[in-house]
N, C-alpha and C positions, 0 to 999 in steps of 0.2 A: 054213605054209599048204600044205597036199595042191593036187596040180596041178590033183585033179576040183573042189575048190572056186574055184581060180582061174579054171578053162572056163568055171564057174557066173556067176560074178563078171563078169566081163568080157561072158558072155552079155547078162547084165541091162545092163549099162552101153552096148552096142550096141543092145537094146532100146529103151532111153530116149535113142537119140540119132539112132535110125529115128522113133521117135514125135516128136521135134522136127523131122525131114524133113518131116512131116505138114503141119506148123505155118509153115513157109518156111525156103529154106535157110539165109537172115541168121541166122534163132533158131537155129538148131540149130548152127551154126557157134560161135555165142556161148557155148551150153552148157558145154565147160569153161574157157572165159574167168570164165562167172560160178562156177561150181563154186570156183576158184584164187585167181579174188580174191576173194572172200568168206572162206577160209582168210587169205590173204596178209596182209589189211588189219587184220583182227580178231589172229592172231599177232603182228604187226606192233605194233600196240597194246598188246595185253597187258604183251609183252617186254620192251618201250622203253621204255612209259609205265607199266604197272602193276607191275611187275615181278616177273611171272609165271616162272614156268617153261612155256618151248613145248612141251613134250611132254604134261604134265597138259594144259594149254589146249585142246591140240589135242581129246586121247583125251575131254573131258569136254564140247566144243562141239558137236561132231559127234556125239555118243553123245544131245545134247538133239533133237537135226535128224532127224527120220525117214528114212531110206535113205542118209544122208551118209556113214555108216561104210562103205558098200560100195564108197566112189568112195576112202577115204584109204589103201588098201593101194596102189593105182595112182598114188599123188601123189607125186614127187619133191618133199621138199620140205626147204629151209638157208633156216638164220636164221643173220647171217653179224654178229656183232657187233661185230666191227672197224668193218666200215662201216656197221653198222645199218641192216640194210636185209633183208629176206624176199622169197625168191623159189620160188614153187610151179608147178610144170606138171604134167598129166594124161594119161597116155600118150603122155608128150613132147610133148602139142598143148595150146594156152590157159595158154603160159607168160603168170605175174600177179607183177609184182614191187612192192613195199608199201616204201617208202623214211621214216625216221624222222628229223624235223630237231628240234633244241631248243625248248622249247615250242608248237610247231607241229604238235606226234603225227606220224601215220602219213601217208600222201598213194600212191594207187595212180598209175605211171605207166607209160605205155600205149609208151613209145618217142620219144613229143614233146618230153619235157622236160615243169620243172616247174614255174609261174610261182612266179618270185622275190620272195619276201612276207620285207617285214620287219617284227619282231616290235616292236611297240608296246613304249617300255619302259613300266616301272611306276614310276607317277605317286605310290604310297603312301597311296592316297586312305583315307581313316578307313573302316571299318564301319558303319553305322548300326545293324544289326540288332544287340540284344543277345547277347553269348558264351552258346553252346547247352551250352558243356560249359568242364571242366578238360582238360588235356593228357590225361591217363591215362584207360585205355579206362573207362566208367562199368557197374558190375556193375550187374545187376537189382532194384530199391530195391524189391522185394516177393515171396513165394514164387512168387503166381501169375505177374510177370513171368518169375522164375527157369524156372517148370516152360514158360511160351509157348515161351521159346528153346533150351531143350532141346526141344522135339517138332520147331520148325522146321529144326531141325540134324541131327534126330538122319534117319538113313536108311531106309527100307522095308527087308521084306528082301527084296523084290524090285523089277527093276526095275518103271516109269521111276523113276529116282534123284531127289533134289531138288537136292544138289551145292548148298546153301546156302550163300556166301561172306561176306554183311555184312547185320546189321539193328541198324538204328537208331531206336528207339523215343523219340516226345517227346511230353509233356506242358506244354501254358500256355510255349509257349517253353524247355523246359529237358530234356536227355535223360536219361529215367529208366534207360535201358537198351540194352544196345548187344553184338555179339558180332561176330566175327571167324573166319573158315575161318584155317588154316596159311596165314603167307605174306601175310597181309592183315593192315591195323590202321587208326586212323582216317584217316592221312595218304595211303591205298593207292586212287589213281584207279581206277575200274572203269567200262565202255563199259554205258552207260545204253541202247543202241542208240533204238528209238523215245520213248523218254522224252525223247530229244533233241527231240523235236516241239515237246514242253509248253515248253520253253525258247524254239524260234523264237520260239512264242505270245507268250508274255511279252514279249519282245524287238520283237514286231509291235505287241504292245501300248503299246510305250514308245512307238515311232515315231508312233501312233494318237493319244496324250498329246499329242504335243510338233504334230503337223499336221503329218506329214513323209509319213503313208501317211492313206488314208480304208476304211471296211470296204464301202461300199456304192461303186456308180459301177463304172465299168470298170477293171481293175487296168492301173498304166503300167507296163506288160508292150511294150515296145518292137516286139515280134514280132507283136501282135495291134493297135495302131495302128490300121490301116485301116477304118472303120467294117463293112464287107460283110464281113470276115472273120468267120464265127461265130463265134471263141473270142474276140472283140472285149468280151463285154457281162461275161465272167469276172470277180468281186469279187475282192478279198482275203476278206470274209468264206466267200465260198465252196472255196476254195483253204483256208481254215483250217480248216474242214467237211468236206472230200474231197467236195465237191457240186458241182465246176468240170465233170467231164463228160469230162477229158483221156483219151483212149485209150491207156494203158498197161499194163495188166491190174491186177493187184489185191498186195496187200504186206503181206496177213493172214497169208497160211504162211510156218514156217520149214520147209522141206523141200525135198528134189534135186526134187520137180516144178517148184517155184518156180523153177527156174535157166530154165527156158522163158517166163515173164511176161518183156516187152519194159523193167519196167518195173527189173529186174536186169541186162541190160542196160545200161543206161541207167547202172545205177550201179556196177557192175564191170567196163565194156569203154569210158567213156568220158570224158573227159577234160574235158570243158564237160557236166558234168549236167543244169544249168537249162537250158542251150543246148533240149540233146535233147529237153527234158520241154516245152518251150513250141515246138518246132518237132510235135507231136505233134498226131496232126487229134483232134477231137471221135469220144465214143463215144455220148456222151448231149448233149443239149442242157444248159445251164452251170443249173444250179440247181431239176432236175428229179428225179437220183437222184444216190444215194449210194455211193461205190467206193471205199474206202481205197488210196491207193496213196504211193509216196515222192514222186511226182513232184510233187504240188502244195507239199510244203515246201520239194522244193529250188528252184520256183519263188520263194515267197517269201523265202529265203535271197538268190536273186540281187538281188530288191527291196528287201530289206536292204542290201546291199550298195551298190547307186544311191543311195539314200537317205541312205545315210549319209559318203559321198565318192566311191566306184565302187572305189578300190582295196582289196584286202585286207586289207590294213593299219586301213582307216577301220571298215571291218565289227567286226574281232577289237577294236581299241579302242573301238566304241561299245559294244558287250556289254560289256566290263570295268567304265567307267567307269559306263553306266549299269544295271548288273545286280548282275553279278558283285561287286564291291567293294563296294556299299552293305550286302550281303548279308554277306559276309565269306568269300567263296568264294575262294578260294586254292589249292586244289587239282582241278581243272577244266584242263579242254582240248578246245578246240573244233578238230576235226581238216576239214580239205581240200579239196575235189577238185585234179586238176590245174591249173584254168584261176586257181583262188584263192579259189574261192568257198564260206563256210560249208556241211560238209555236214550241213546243219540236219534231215537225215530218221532218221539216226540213229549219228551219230559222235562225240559227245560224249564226253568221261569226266571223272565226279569221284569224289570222296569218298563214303561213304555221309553221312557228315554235312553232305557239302556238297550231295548232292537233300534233305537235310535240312532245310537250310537255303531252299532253293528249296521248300520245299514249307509250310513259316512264313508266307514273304510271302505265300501267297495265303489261308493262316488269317487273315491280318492285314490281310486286304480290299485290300493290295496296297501297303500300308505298312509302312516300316522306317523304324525311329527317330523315329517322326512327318512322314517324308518319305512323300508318294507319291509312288511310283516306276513304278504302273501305274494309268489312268485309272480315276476313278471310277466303280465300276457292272462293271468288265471283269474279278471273278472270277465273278460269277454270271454274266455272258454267256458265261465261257470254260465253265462246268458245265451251261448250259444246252442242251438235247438238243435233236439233228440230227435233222430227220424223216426215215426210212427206214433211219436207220443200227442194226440190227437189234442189234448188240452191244453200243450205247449209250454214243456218242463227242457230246461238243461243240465246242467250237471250241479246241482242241490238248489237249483233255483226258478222258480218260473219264469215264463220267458214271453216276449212278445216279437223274438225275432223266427224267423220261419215261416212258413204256411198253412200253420197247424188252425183247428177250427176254434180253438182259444185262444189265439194270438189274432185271428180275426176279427171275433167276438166283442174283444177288447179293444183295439182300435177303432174300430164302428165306433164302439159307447164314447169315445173320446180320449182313448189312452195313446198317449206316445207308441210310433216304434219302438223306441230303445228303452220303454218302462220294465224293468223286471224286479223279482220279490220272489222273499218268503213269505209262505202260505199255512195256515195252519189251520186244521179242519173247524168249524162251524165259528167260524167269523174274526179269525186273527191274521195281520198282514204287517210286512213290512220292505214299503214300495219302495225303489229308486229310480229315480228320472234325472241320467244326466243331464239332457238341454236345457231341465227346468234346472236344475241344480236343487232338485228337492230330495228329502226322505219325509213319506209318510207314514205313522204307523198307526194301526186302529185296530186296536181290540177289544173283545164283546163275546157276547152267546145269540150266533144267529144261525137259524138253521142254512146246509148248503145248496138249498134250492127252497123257492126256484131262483134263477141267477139274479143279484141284483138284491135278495133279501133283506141282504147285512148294510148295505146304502153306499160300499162303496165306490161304485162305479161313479155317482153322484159325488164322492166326496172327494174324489182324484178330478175329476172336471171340474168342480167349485176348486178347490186349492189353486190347482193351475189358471183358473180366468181371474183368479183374486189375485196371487202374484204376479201375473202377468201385466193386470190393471196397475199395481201399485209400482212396478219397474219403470210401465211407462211415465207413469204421475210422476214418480222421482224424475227422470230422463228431462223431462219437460220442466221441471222446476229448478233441476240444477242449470239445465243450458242458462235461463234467462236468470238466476244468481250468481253464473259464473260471468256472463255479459253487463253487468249491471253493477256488481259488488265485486269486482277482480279479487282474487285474495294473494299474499306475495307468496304463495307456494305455486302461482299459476306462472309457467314463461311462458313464450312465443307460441303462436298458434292456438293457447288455453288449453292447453295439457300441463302435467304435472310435471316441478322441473327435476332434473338428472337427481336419480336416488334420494325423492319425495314421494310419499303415499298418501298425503293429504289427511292424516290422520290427525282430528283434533278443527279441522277447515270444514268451512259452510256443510261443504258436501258431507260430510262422514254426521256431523251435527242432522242436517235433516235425513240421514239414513234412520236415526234414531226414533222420528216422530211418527 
């Protein structure tokens, strides 16, 4: 690098750290705290838990983040694998050290120490849900899925890149199709980041089941108690909504402006996150407007956490035993903060087939194996749309139902009505479409504009004309083998006779080809 582009460089980066002087000096002080640990924590993860290589991660995360690249020529940054642990500083200021413990991931700490969580073992508990797949990766069981994952893979020739890592295509329960970057396969955890949301949801939802949390009433938010406190009348439904009102700024972008929102902060400089985010006054009155931000999940993480014993320990085992396992999720990790609490706003990783799987039970009305597992009635309240939320979010879930300008957007491009998903910032998704009976899931490093970057929109319109195509081809090949080749499970009219599924008959045979 020429010395006139470093003057350049370091110009801009004193720019944006007078313009956070603007803003108070707390923020602007925090600016490369949050810049460092948001590298730290994310490396950190990849390394340990995904097992990445640091240097692609790095060069391909920040290449998704609008102006991040300017700040990582000034980043000292070791990843130190002896001890398993990452430490990143920014012109020697906003050293962020990211420490990795055995199934516990990543955990940023700040110099306090790190509470001591011990790891639940495993219980063994059975699956409910039925096997999605065989071991071995599943090739594309038709041309048009073949041609969908080559366009989704394949790169512009300019940038922004799509940096596609994993999709997992499923149909009626069973994955028709599935592909892999270098370095990835089905077993290869990957940081879902906000998609973590859709999980709390779930997880709030279990607590909702069982009468351990209520969605309406005031949330037992210990800090809001007092009746006269306005953040006192705060729901859990509205914390699942982002319509609680909490003054944190907002957790839509992924960009170096962002490292100035209070609400980064919050989650790269401090060590009790719910703490920060429920000690935080009102911006809006609780159930008035709409403000995406992290803070109301890691609220509800900490209420996870009460709810289910207060220790660490009770939180990570209630999600296993009632989530995780029935589902058959085994590759999954629910990562940290310091104080020990779920970072339920977006630290998660698994599998692609295991949001795979997470994205089944809610085709399945919220049932595995004939168990519900989430209350009756709580996927369409999780799909149902936020007033004001302009992108078109419901309650831990995006949405396409409503009249929001993102629920528009996406019908245009060719999405279902009733498509909804978790969403995870710069390029991770996992769609559901009940009419199609599909779940798609696609993750990568793409930046989150302009719309359309990442290829999804292209890759939910190719899925669905490819299975569509190949329902009809069956449709049409069985009529005229069921006409032609009778088989003796076929009676009267050529339907299947009383308490026969034709399993193992013509039909189930060319379902396979």
């Amino acid at each position: 690098m020429t010395r006139r582009r470093k003057i350049i460089l370091a110009t801009i980066a004193i720019a944006i750290a007078c313009a956070g002087l603007a803003l108070g000096a707390a923020r602007a002080r925090n600016v490369p705290k949050v810049a460092t640990g948001f590298i730290a924590h994310t490396l950190c993860s990849e390394t340990f838990v995904s097992g990445l290589d640091p240097t692609r991660d790095l060069a391909e995360t920040t290449d998704a983040m609008p102006g991040a690249g300017l700040l990582t020529w000034a980043m000292d940054l070791r990843v130190d694998r002896t001890r398993k642990d990452v430490t990143v500083s920014l012109f020697g200021f906003g050293r962020s050290h990211a420490v990795y413990r055995e199934g516990l991931g990543c955990t940023l700490e700040h110099g306090q120490g790190i509470a001591d969580v011990a790891l639940p073992l495993d219980d063994k508990q059975p699956a409910l849900l039925p096997e999605i797949a065989g071991p071995g990766i599943v090739p594309p069981q038709s041309e048009g899925l073949a041609a969908a994952l080559d366009r989704a893979f394949a790169e512009p020739a300019q940038p922004p890149y799509r940096r596609t890592r994993a999709i997992v295509v499923m149909k009626a329960g069973r994955v028709i199709a599935e592909r892999y970057a270098d370095g990835i396969g089905p077993e290869t955890q990957l940081l879902g980041f906000s998609m973590t949301k859709s999980v709390m949801s779930a997880l709030t939802g279990i607590l909702v089941r069982q009468g351990k949390l209520k969605l309406d009433g005031p949330a037992p938010v210990a800090a809001w108690q007092n009746p006269d406190d306005p953040r006192h009348p705060i729901t859990v439904d509205q914390l699942l909504r982002h319509t609680a009102g909490i003054a944190l700024g907002s957790s839509l972008e992924a960009s170096l402006g962002s490292a100035l929102e209070p609400v980064n902060t919050m989650k790269y400089a401090e060590d009790d996150m719910a703490s920060f985010a429920e000690r935080a006054p009102l911006a809006t009155a609780p159930g008035t407007a709409w403000n995406y931000h992290d803070g109301n999940f890691l609220i509800l993480a900490h209420l996870l956490r009460d709810a289910t014993g207060g220790k660490p320990a009770d939180a990570l085992r209630f999600a296993r035993r009632e989530l995780f396992a029935p589902l058959g999720m085994v590759n999954v990790t629910l990562q940290l903060d310091a104080s020990g609490t779920i970072e339920g706003s977006g630290e998660m990783l698994a599998s692609a087939r295991d949001w795979a799987r997470f994205g089944q039970l809610y085709l399945n009305d919220g049932i595995a194996g004939g168990k519900r597992i989430l209350p009756e009635g709580w996927v369409n309240y999780s799909a149902s749309a936020t007033p004001h939320a302009w992108v078109g979010i419901g309650a831990g879930f995006w949405t396409n139902e409503g009249g929001s300008i993102g629920a528009k957007f996406r019908i245009e491009h060719g999405w279902p009505r009733d498509a909804f998903f978790a969403k995870g910032t710069i390029g991770q998704y996992a769609i559901m479409i009940p009419s199609e009976k599909l779940v798609i899931v696609r993750l990568g490093r793409s930046p989150n504009g302009p719309l359309g970057a990442d290829g999804v929109f292209d890759l939910v319109r190719d899925v669905i004309a490819a299975t569509r195509e190949k329902e009809s081809w069956r449709g049409r090949i069985e009529s005229r083998a069921w006409r032609y080749f009778p088989s003796p499970l076929v009676g009267e009219g050529g339907s299947p006779r009383s308490g026969e599924t034709g399993e193992g008959s013509l039909s189930a045979r060319l379902s396979c080809s």
